[in-house]
C-alpha positions, 0 to 999 in steps of 0.5 A: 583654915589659912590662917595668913588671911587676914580680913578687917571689918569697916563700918558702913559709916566709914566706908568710901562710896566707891565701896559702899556702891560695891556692897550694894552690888555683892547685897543685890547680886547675892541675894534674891529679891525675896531674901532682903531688904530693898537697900535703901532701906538699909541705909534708915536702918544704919542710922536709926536701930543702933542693934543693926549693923553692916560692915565692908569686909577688906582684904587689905584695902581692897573690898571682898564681902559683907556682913549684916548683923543685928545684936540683941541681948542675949544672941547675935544674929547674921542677917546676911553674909556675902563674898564678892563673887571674884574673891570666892572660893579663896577661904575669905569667907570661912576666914572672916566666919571663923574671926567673927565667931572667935571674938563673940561673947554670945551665942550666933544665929543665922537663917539658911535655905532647908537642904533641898538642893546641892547648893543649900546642901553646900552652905549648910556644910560650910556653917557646920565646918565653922561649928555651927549647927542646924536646928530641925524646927520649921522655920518660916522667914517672914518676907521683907516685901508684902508682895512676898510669902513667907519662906521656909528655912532652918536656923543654924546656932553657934555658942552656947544655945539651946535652941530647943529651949530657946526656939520660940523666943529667938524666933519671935525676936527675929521676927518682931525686931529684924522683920516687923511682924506685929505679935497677932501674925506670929 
């Protein structure tokens, strides 16, 4: 790790507009359609669940990425996480990772794409250089569109969690609070 990077966090609250348009760009350019929200309403989000939270990622002053995150009781989940794509490849990510993992007190939980291809191979590699790890249960995010299907993925734990004990209750946590899925779908 380089560890001359330093990277600060700024709450989406607080960050200039020029930057915010900034993030919204990164959000949508990294993320297909069927992996987010539409980004308006992220901004409800911001302003009514109090467990969400979206940060600017800076580099300085100048604005290299994002991070969502919800916090419940007893995990953390990253919603999302992106690198603006001209300051990739450059250890920011595995830098603002690894800072956000050293100063949790719970454990992380993150969705990721199966292996199926080189580049979801690649993301997997980069969490488990971080010290997360993958868990083998099927996964189905739900889809943030009613358009959309579900989508199969595979959750990565960082901390101390067993996901083995602890699947159901995360995946039903993430899908009633993050996805809205009402308890007769699950």
């Amino acid at each position: 790790m380089n560890t001359e990077i330093q990277i600060q966090r700024k709450h989406f609250n607080i960050m200039e507009d020029r930057d915010k348009c900034l993030l919204k760009k990164t959000y949508e350019e990294s993320f297909p359609p069927n992996e987010r929200r539409n980004f308006s309403l992220i901004n409800n989000l911001i302003k009514q669940e109090n467990r969400f939270c979206m940060s600017g990622l800076y580099k300085g002053e100048k604005y290299v990425g994002f991070i969502s995150e919800w916090n419940f009781k007893s995990f953390l989940y990253i919603e999302h996480f992106a690198i603006e794509p001209s300051q990739r490849n450059q250890q920011i990510g595995f830098t603002v990772l690894k800072q956000f993992t050293d100063i949790q007190n719970k454990p992380i939980i993150l969705e990721v794409e199966i292996p199926h291809n080189e580049l979801s191979k690649r993301r997997i590699s980069f969490y488990k250089r971080i010290g997360f790890t993958i868990d083998n249960h099927i996964y189905f995010q739900p889809p943030y569109h009613e358009t959309d299907g579900w989508f199969e993925m595979r959750l990565m734990s960082f901390g101390k969690i067993n996901l083995q004990e602890s699947y159901n209750d995360i995946r039903n946590c993430l899908y009633h609070n993050v996805y809205s899925v009402c308890e007769g779908k699950i």
